[in-house]
VOGU-612304 format. One line per field, with one value per residue: residue number from 0; residue in one letter; z, x, y of N, C-alpha, C in turn. Coordinates in pm, whole numbers, plus 50000, padded with zeros to 5 digits. Layout:
<pts>
n	[NUM_...]
res	[A_...]
n_w	[Z_...]
n_u	[X_...]
n_v	[Y_...]
ca_w	[Z_...]
ca_u	[X_...]
ca_v	[Y_...]
c_w	[Z_...]
c_u	[X_...]
c_v	[Y_...]
</pts>
This chain:
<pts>
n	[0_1_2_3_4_5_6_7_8_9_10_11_12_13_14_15_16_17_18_19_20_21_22_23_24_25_26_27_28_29_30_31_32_33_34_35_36_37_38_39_40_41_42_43_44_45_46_47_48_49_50_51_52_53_54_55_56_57_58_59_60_61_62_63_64_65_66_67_68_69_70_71_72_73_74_75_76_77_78_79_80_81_82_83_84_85_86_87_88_89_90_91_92_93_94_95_96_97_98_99_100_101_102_103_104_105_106_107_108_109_110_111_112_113_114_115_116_117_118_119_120_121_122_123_124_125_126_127_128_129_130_131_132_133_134_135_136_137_138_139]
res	[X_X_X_X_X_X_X_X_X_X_X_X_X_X_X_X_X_X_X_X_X_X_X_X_X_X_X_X_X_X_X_X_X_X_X_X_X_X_X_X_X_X_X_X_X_X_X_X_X_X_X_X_X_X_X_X_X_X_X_X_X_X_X_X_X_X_X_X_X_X_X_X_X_X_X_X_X_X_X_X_X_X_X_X_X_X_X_X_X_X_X_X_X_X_X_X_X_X_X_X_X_X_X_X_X_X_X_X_X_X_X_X_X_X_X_X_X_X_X_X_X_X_X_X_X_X_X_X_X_X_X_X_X_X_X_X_X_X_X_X]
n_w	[79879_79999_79899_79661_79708_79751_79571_79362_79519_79489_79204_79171_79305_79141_78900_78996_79049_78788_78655_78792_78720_78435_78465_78550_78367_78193_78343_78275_78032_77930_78143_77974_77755_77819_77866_77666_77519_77708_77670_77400_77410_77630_77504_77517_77441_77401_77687_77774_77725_77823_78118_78088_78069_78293_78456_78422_78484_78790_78893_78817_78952_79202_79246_79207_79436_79685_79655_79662_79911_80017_79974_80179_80425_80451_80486_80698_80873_80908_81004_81293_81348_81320_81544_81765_81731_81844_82081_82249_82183_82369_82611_82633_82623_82880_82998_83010_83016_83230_83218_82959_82930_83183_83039_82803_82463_82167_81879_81585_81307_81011_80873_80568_80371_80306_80036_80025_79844_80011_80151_80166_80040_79748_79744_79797_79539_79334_79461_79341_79075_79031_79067_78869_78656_78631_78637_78395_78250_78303_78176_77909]
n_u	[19540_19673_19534_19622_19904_19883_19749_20023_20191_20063_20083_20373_20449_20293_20432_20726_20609_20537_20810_20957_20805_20909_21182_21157_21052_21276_21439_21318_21336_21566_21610_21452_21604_21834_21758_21655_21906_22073_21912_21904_22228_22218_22179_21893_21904_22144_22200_22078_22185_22425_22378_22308_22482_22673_22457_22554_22814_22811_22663_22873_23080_22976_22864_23160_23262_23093_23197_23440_23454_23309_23502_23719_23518_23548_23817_23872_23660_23834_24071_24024_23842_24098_24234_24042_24050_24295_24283_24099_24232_24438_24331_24171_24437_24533_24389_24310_24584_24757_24611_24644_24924_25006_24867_25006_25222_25081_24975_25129_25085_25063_24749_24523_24453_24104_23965_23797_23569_23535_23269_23208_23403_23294_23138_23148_23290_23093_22925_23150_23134_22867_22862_23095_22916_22721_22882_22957_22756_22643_22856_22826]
n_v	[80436_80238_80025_80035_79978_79691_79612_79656_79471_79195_79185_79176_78976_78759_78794_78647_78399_78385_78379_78184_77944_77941_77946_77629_77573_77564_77393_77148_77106_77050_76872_76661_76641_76520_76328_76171_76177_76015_75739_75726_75603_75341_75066_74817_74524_74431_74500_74311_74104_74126_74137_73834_73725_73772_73657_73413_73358_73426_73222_72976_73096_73004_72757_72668_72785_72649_72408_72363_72507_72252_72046_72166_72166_71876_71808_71920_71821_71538_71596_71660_71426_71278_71368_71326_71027_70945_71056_70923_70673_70703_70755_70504_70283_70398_70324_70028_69920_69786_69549_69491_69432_69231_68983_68879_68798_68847_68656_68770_68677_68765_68803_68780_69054_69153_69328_69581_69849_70128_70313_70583_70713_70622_70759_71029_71042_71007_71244_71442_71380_71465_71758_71847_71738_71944_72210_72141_72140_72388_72573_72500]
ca_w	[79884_80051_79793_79540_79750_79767_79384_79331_79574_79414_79131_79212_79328_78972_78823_79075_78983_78643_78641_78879_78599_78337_78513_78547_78237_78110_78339_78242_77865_77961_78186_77853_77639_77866_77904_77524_77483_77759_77624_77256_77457_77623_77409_77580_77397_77431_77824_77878_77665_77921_78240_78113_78049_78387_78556_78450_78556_78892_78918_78751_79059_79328_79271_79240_79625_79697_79584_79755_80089_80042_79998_80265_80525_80450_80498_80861_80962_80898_81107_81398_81398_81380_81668_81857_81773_81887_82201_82226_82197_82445_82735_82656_82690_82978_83155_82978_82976_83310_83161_82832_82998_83221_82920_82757_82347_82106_81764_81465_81142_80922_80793_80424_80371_80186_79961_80020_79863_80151_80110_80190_79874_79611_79770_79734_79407_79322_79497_79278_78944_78975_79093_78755_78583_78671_78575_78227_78206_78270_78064_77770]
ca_u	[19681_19692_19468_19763_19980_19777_19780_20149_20241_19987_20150_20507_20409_20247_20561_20791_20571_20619_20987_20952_20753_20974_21284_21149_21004_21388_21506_21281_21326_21680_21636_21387_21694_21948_21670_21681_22026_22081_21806_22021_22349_22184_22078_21860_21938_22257_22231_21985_22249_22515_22345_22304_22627_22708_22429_22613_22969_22807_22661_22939_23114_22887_22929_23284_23289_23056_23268_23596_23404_23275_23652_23767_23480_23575_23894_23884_23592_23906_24162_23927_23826_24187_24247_23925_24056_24408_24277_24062_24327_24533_24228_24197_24569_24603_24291_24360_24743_24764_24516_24721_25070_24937_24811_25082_25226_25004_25108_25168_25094_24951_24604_24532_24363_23992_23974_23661_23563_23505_23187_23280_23449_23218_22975_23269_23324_22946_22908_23231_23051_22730_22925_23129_22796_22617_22947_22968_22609_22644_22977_22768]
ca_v	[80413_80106_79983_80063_79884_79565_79555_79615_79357_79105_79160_79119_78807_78682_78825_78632_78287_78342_78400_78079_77917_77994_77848_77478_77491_77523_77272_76996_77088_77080_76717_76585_76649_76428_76162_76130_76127_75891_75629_75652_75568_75226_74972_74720_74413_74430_74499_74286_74018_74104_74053_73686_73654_73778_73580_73271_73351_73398_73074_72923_73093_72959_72625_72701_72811_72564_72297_72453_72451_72137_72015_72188_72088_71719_71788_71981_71725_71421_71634_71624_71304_71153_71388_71227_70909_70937_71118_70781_70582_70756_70740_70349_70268_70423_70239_69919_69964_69717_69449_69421_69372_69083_68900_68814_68863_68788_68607_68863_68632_68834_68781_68841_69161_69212_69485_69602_69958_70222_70351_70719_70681_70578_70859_71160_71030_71064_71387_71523_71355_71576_71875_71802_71747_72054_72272_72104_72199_72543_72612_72477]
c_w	[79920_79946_79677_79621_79762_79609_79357_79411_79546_79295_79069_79228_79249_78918_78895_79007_78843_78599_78670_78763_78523_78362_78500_78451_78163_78171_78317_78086_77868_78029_78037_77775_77635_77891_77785_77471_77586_77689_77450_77266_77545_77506_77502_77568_77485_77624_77832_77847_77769_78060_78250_78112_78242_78530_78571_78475_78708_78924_78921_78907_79196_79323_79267_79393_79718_79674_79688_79875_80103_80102_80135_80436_80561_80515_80670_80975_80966_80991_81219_81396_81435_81519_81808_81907_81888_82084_82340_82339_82359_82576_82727_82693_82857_83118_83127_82993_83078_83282_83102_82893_83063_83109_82837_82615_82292_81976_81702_81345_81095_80844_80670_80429_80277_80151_79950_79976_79986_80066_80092_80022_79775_79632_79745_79608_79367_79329_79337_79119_78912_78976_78941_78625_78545_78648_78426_78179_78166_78191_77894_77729]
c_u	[19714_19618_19605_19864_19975_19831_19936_20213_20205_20087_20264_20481_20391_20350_20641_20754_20580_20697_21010_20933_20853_21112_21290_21114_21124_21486_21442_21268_21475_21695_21567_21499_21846_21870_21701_21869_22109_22015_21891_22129_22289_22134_22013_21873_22050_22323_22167_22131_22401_22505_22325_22405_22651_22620_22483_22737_22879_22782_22740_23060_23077_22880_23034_23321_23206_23155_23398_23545_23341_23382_23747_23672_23514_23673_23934_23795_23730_23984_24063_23875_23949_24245_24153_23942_24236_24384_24218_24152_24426_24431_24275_24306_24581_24507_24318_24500_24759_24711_24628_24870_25048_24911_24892_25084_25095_25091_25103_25165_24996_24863_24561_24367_24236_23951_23761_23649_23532_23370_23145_23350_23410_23120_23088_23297_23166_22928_23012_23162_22972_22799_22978_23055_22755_22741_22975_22856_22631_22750_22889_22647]
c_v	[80267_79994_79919_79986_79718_79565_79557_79519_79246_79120_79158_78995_78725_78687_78718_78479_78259_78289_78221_77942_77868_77896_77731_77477_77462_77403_77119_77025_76992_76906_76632_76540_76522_76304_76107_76029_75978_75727_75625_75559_75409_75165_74860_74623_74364_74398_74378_74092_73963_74060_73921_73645_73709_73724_73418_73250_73348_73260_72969_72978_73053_72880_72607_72668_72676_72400_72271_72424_72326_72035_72041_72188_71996_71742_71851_71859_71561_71483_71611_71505_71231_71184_71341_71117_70909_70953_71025_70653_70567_70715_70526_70291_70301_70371_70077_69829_69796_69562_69391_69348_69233_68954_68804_68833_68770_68754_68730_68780_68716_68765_68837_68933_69177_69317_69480_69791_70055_70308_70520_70759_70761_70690_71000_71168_71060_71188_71506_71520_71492_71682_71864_71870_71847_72164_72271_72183_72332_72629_72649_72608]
</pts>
């Protein structure tokens, strides 16, 4: 009896793995079928055609920002300095202040001015060139 029980429970079990079986074999016919149809619906060219196009807008945006913060470092490092100097100014006056008065006016003819480029300049202008440069480039 127990015997007989042993075997029909064994083979419930085989039955059970079958069934089991049977199941995955329809969902990987079933995933095969959406792999396919997926892999029709890409084309690789095409993608691979767009990611270049969209690795050169980024770039094309990153010296962008680059550029922008460059602009706007300069321009925060000049506020702070004229506040440095002013602040400067203000200390010296007010240790000097006593000196100068004593002293007496000085003349005021004006002295003719030499135009000399600023070297700050000619190097911002440079800097903006390549920047320039290196966007032309990558447009092209």
């Amino acid at each position: 009896m127990e015997m007989s029980k042993a075997t029909m429970n064994s083979l419930s079990m085989q039955l059970n793995e079958q069934l089991a079986t049977m199941k995955i074999t329809g969902a990987l016919q079933k995933s095969t079928k959406m792999m396919k149809e997926v892999n029709t619906l890409v084309k690789l060219p095409e993608l691979t055609a767009i990611m270049g196009r969209l690795q050169m807008e980024m770039t094309k945006a990153g010296i962008m920002d680059e550029m922008v913060s460059d602009t706007l470092d300069l321009s925060e490092f000049n506020e702070e300095e004229e506040e440095a100097e002013e602040e400067v100014e203000k200390i010296l006056g007010e240790l000097t202040g006593e000196q100068f008065e004593s002293a007496g006016k000085v003349p005021t003819n004006a002295l003719p001015a030499l135009s000399q480029p600023d070297q700050t300049d000619e190097e911002e202008e440079a800097d903006l060139e390549f920047m320039r440069n290196r966007l032309a480039a990558l447009k092209e």
